[in-house]
C-alpha positions in Angstrom: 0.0 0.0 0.0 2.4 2.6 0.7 5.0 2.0 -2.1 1.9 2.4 -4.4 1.6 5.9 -2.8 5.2 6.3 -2.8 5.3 5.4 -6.4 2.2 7.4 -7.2 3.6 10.6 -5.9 6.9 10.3 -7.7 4.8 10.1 -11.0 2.5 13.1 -10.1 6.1 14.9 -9.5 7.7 13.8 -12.3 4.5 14.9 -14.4 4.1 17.9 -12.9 7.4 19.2 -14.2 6.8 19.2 -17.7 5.0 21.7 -20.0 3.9 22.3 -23.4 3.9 25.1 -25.2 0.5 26.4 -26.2 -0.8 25.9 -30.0 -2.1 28.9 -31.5 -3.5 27.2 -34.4 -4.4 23.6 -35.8 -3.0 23.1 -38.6 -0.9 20.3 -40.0 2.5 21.2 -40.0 5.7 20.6 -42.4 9.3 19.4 -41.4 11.8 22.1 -41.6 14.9 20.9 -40.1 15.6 18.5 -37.3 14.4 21.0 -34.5 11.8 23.1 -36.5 8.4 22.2 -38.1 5.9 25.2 -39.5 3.2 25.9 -41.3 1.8 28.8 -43.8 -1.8 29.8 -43.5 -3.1 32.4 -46.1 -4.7 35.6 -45.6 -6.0 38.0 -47.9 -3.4 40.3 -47.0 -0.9 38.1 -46.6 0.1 34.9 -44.6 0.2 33.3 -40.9 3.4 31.4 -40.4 3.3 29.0 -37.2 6.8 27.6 -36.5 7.4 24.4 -33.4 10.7 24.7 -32.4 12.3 22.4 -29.9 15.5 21.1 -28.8 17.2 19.2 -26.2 19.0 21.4 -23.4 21.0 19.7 -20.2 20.8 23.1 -18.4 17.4 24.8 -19.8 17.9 28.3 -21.3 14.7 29.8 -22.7 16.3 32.8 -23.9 18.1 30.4 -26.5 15.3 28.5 -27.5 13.0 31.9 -27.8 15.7 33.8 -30.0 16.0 30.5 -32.4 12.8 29.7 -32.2 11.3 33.6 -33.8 15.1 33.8 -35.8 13.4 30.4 -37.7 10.0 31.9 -37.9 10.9 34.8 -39.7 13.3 33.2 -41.8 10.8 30.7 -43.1 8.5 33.6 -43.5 11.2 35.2 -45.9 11.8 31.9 -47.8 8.1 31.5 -48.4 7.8 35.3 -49.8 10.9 34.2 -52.1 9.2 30.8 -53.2 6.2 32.7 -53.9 7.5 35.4 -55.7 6.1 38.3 -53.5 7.4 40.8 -50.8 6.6 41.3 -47.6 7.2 43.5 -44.8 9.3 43.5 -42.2 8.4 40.6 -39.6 7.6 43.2 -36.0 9.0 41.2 -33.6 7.1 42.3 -31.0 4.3 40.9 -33.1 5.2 37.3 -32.7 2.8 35.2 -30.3 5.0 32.6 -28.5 4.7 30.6 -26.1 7.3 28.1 -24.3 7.3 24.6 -22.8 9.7 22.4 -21.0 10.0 18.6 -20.2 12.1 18.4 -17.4 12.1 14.3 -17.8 13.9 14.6 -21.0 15.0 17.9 -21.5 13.7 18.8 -24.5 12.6 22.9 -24.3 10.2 23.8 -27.0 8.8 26.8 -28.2 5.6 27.3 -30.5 6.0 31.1 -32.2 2.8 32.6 -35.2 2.8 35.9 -36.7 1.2 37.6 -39.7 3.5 38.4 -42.8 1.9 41.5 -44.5 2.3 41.5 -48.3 3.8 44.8 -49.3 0.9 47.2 -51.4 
């Protein structure tokens, strides 16, 4: 009886420690690179680009993961306005929704990052 507590509380503690980043959208996304995965939604005036980042980190730094995470959203965001043959502006920084997770079991901190890429008029 009390090792099936025991054991029971190590798993709600173990559990407890790990964290997803919240979706913004669900969509079906494409495979990047071995970290990244995204996908392009269009809009008239424009397109949404939603980028899943993640990565395996011994000692977690967000700030890392963050930073790659919108440096790979905006460059997909420039390689789709290339592919497509259109210009956009500027991706605002300050703009991009993001939020972070962490799996403290495995170590794997991940980030899930969307923003708006305005075609230029």
């Amino acid at each position: 009886m009390r090792l099936g507590l025991v054991s029971a509380i190590v798993g709600i503690g173990l559990l407890a420690g790990c964290a997803a980043p919240v979706s913004h959208v669900n969509v079906p996304m494409k495979t990047y690179d071995q970290n990244t995965e995204y996908s392009v939604t269009d809009h008239p005036n424009g397109y949404t680009i939603t980028v899943f980042y993640s990565r395996f980190q011994f000692i977690p730094e967000s700030d890392a993961v963050a930073t790659a995470c919108k440096s790979a959203l905006t460059s997909i965001g420039w390689e789709v306005a290339d592919n497509r043959g259109v210009k956009i502006k500027p991706i605002n920084e300050q703009r991009i929704k993001i939020s972070m997770g962490r799996n403290g079991v495995s170590g794997i901190t991940s980030c899930q990052a969307s923003a708006l890429a305005e075609l230029k008029n």
